[in-house]
N, CA, C and O atoms as a MOPAC input file, in Angstrom:
PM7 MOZYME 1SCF
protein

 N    117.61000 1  -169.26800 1    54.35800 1
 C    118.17600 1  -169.32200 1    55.68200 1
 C    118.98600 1  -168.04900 1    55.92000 1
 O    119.65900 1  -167.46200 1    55.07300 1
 N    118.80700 1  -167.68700 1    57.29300 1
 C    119.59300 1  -166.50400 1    57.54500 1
 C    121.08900 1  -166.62200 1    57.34800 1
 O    121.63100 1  -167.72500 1    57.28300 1
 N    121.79100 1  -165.42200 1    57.24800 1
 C    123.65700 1  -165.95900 1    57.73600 1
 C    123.47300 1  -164.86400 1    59.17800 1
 O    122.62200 1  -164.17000 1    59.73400 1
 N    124.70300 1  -165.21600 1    59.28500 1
 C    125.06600 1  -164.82500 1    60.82000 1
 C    125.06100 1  -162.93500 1    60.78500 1
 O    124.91200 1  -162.23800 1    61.78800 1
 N    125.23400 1  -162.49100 1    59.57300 1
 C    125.04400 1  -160.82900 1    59.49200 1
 C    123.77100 1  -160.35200 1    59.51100 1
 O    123.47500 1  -159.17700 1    59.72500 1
 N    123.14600 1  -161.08500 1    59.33000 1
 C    121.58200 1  -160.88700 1    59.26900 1
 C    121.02300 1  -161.18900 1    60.76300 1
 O    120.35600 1  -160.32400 1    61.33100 1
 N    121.24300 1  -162.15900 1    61.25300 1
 C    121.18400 1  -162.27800 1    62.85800 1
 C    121.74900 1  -161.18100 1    63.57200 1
 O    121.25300 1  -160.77800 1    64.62400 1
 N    123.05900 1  -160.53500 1    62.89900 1
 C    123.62600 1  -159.58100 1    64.28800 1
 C    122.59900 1  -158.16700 1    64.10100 1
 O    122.07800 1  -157.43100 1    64.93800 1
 N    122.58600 1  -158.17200 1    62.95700 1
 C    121.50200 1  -156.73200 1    62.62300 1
 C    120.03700 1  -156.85800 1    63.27300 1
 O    119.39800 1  -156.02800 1    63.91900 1
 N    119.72200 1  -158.14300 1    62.89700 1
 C    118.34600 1  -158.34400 1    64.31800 1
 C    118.48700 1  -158.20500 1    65.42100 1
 O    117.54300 1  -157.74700 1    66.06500 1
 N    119.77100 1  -158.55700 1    66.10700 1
 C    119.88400 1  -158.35400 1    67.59100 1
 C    120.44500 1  -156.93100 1    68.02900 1
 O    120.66000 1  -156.41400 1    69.12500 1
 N    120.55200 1  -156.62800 1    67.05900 1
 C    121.25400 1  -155.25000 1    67.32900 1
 C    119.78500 1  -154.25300 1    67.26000 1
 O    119.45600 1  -153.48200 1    68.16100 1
 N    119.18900 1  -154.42400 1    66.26800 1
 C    118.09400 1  -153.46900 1    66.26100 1
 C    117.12400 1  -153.53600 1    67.24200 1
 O    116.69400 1  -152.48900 1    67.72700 1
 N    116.50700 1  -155.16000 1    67.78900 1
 C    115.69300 1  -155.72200 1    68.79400 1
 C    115.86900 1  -154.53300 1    69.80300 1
 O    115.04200 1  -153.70100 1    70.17700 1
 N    117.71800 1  -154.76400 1    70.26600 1
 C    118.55800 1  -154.20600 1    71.31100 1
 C    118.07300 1  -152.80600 1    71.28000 1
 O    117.61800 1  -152.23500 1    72.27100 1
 N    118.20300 1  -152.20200 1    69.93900 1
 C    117.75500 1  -150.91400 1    70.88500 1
 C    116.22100 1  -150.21100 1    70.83100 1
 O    115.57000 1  -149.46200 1    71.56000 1
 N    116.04500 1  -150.82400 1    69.66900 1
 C    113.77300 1  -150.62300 1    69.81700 1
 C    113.25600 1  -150.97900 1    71.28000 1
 O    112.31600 1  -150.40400 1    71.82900 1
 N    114.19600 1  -152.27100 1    71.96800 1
 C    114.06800 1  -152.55200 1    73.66400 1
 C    114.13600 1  -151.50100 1    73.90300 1
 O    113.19100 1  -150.71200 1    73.87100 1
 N    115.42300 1  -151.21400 1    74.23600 1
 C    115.75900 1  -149.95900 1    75.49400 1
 C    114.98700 1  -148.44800 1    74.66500 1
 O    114.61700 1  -147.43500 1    75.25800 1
 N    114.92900 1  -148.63600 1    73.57700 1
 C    113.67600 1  -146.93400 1    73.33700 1
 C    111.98800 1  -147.53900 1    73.90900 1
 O    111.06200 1  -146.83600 1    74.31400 1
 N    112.01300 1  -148.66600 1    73.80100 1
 C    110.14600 1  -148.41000 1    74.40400 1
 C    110.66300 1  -148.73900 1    75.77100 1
 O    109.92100 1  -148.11900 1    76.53300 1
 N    111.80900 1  -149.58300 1    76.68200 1
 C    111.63800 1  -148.80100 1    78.27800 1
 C    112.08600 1  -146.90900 1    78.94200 1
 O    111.82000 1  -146.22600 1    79.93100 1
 N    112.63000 1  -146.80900 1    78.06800 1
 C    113.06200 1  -145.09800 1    77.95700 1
 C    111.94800 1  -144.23900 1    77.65800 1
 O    111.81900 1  -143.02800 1    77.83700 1
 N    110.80800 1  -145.48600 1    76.94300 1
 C    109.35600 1  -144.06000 1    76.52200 1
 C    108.56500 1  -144.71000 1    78.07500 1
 O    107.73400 1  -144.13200 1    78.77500 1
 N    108.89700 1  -145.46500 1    78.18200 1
 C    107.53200 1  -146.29600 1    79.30300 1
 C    108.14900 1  -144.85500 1    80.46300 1
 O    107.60300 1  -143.79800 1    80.78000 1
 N    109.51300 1  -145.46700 1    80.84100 1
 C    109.68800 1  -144.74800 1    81.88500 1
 C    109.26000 1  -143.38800 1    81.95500 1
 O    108.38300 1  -143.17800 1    82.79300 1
 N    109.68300 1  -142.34200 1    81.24000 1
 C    109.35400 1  -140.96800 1    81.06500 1
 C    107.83600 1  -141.16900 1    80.85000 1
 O    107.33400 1  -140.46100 1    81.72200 1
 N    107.12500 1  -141.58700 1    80.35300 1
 C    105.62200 1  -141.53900 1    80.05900 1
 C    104.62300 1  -141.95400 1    80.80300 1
 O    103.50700 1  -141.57700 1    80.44700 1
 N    104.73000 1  -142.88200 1    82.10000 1
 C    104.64500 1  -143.38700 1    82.53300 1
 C    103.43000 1  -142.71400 1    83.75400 1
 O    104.06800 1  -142.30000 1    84.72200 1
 N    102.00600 1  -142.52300 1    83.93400 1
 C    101.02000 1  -141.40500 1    84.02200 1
 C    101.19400 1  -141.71200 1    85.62400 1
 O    100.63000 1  -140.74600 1    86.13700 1
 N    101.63900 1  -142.48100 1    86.60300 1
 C    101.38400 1  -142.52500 1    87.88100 1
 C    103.13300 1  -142.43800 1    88.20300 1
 O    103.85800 1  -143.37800 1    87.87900 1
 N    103.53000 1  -141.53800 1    88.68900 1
 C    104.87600 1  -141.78500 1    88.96900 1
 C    105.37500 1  -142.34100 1    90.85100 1
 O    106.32400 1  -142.30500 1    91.63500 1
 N    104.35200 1  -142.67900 1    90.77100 1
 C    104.76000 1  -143.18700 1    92.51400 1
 C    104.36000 1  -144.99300 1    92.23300 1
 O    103.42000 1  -145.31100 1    91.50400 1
 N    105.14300 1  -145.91300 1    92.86100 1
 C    106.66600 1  -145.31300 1    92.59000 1
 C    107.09500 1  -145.25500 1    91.17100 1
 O    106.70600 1  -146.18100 1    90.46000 1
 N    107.80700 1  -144.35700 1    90.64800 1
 C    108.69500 1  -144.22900 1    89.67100 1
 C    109.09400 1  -145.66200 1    88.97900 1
 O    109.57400 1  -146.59600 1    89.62200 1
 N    108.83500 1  -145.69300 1    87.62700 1
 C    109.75300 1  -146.60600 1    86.67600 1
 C    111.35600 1  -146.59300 1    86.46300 1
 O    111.91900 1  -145.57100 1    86.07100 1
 N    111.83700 1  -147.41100 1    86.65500 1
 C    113.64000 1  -147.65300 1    86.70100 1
 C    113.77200 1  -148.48200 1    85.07400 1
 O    112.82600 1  -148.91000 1    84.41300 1
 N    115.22600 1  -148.53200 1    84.71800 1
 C    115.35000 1  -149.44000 1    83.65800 1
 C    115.44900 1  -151.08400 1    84.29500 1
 O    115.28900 1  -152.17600 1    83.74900 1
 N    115.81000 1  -150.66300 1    85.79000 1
 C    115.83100 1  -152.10500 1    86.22400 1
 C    115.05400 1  -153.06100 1    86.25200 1
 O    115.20800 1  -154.27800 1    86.36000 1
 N    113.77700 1  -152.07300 1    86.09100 1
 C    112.32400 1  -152.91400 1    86.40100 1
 C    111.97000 1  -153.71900 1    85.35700 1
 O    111.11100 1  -154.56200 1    85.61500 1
 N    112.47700 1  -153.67500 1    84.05800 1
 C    112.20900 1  -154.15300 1    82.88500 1
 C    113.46700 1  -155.64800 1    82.46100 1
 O    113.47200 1  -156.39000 1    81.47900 1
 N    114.48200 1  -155.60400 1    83.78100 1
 C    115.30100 1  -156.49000 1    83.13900 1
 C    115.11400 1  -158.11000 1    83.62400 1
 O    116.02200 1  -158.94000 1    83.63400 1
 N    113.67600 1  -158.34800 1    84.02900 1
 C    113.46100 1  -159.84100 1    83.65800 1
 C    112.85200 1  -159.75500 1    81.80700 1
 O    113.23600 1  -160.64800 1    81.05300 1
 N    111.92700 1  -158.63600 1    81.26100 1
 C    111.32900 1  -158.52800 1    80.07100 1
 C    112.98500 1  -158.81200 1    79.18700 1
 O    113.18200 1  -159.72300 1    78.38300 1
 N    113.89000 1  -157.88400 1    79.56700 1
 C    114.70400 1  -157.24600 1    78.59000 1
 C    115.61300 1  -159.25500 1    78.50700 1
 O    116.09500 1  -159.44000 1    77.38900 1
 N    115.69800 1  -159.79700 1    78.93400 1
 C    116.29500 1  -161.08000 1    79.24700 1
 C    115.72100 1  -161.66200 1    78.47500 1
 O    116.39300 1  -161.66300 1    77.44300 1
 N    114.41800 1  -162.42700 1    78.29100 1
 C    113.27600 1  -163.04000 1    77.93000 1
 C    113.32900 1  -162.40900 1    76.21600 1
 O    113.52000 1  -163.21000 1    75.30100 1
 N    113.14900 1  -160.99100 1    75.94700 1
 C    113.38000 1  -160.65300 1    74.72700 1
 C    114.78700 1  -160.65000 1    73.67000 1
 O    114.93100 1  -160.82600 1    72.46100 1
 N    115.68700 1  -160.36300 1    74.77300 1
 C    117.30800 1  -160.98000 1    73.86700 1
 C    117.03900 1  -162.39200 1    73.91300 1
 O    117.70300 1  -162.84400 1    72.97900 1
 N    116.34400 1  -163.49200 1    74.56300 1
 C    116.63300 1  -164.63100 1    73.95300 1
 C    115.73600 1  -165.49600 1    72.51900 1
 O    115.61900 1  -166.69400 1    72.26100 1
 N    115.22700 1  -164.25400 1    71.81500 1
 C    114.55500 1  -164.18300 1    70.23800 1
 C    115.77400 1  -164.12800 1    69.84800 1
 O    116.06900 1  -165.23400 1    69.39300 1
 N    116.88000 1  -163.21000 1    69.77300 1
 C    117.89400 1  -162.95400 1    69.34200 1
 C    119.16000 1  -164.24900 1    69.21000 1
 O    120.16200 1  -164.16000 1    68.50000 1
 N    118.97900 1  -164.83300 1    69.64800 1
 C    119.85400 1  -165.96600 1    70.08100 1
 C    120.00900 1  -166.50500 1    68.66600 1
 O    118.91000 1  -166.50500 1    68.11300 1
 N    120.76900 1  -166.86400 1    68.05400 1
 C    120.80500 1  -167.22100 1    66.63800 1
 C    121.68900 1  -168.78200 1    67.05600 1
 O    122.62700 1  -169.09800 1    67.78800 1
 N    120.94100 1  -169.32700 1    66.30000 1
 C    120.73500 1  -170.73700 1    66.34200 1
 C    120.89500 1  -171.48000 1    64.84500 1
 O    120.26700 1  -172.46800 1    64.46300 1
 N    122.08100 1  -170.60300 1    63.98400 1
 C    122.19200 1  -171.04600 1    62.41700 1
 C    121.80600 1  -172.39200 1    61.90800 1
 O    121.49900 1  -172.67900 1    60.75100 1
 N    121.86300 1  -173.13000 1    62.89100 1
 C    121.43000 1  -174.84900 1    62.32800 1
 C    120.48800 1  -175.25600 1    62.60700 1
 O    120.24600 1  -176.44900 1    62.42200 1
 N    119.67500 1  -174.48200 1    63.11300 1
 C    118.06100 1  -175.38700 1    63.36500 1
 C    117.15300 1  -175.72400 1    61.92400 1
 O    116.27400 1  -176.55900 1    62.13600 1
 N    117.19700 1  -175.35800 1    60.88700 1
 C    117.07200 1  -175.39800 1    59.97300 1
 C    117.38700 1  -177.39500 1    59.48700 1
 O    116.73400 1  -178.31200 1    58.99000 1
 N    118.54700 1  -177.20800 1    59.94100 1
 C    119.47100 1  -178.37700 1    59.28100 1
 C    118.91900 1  -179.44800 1    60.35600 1
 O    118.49400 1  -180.49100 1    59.85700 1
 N    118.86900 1  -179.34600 1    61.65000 1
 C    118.32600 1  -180.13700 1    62.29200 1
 C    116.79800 1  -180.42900 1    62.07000 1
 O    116.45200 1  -181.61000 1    62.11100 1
 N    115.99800 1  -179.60900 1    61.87500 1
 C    114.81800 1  -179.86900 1    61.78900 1
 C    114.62500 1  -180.40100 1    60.49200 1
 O    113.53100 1  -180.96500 1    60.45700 1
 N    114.95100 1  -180.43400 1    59.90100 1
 C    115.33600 1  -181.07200 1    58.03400 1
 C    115.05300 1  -182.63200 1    58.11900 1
 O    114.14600 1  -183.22200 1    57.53200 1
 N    116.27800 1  -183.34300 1    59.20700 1
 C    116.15900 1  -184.51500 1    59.30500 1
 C    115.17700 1  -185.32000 1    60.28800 1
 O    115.26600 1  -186.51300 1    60.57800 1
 N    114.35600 1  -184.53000 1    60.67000 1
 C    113.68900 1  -185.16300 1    61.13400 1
 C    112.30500 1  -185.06900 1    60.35300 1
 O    111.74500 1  -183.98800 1    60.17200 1
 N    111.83000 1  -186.20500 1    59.93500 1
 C    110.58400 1  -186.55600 1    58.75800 1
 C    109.16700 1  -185.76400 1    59.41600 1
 O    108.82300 1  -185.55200 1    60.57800 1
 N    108.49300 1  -185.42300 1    57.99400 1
 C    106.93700 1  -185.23400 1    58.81500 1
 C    106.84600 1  -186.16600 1    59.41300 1
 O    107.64900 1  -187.03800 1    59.74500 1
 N    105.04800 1  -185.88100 1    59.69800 1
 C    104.37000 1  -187.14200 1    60.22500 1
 C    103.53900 1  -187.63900 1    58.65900 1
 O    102.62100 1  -188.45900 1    58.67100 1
 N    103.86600 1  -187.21900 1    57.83800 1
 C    103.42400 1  -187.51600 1    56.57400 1
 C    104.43400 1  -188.83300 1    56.04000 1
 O    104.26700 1  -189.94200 1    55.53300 1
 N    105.44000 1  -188.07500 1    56.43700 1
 C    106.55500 1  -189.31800 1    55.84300 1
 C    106.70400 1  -190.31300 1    56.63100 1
 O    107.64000 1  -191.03800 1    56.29200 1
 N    105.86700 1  -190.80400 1    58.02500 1
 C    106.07100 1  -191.83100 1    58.77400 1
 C    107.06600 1  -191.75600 1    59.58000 1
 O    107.83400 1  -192.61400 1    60.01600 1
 N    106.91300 1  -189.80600 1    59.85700 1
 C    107.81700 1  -189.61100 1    61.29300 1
 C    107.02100 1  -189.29300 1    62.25600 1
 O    105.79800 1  -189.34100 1    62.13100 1
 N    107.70400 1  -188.88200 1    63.48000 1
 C    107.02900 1  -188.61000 1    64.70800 1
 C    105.84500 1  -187.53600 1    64.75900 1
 O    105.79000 1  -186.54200 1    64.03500 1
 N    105.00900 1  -187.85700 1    65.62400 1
 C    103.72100 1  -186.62900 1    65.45100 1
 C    104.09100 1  -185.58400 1    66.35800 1
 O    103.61500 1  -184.44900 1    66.40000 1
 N    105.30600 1  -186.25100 1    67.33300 1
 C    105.50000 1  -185.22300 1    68.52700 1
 C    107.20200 1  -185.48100 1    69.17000 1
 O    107.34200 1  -186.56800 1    69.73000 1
 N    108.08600 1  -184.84100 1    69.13500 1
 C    109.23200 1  -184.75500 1    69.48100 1
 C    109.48100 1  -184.22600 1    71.03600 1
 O    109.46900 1  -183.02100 1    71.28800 1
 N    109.67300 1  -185.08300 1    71.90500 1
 C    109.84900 1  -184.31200 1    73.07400 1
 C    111.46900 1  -183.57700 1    73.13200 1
 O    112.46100 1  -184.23100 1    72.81200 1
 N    111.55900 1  -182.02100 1    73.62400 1
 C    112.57000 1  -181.66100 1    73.60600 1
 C    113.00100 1  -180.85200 1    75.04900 1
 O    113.74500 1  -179.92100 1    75.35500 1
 N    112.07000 1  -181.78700 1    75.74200 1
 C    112.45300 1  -181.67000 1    77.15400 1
 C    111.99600 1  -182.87600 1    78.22000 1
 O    111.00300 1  -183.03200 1    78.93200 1
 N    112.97600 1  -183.50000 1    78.02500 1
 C    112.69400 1  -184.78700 1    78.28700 1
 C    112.58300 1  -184.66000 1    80.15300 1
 O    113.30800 1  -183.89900 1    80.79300 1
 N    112.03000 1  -185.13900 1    80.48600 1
 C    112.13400 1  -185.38500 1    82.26900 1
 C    113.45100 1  -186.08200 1    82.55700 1
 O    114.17200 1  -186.95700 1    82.07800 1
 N    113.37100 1  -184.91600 1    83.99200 1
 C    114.98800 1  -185.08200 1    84.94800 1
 C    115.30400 1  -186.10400 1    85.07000 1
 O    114.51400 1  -186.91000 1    84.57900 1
 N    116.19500 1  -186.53400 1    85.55000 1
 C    116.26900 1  -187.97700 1    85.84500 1
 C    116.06400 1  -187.87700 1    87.72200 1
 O    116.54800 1  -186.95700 1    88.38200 1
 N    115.32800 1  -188.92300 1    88.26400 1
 C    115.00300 1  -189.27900 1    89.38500 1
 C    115.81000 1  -188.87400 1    90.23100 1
 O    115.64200 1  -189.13800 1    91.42100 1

């Protein structure tokens, strides 16, 4: 299992391998009309920090819940419907 220093060094590195491939897109980018912004990338850049999200106990949670070998569930819903 990870510790939490090992998570910040992933999010830290993610963080900036992100912003170097929108910094190569932009400059490299073979049609410049219109032009690439960094803005254009910040629904991607959102969506990719949330890999980063460190979640130290999922491990521990997912532990207690049995295979389907052991006469647990075949399917866990973890988005249950709104309520009415």
């Amino acid at each position: 299992m990870l510790n939490r220093n090992e998570w910040d060094q992933f999010h830290i590195e993610l963080k900036q391998r992100f912003e170097d491939l929108v910094s190569w897109a932009v400059a490299h980018r073979p049609d410049h009309s219109p032009p690439l912004s960094s803005a254009d990338f910040e629904t991607a850049r959102k969506e990719i920090m949330k890999l980063a999200v460190q979640d130290l106990n999922i491990g521990e949670r997912n532990a207690k819940i049995p295979e389907p070998a052991e006469n647990g569930p075949q399917y866990v819903n973890l988005n249950p419907a709104p309520w009415p």
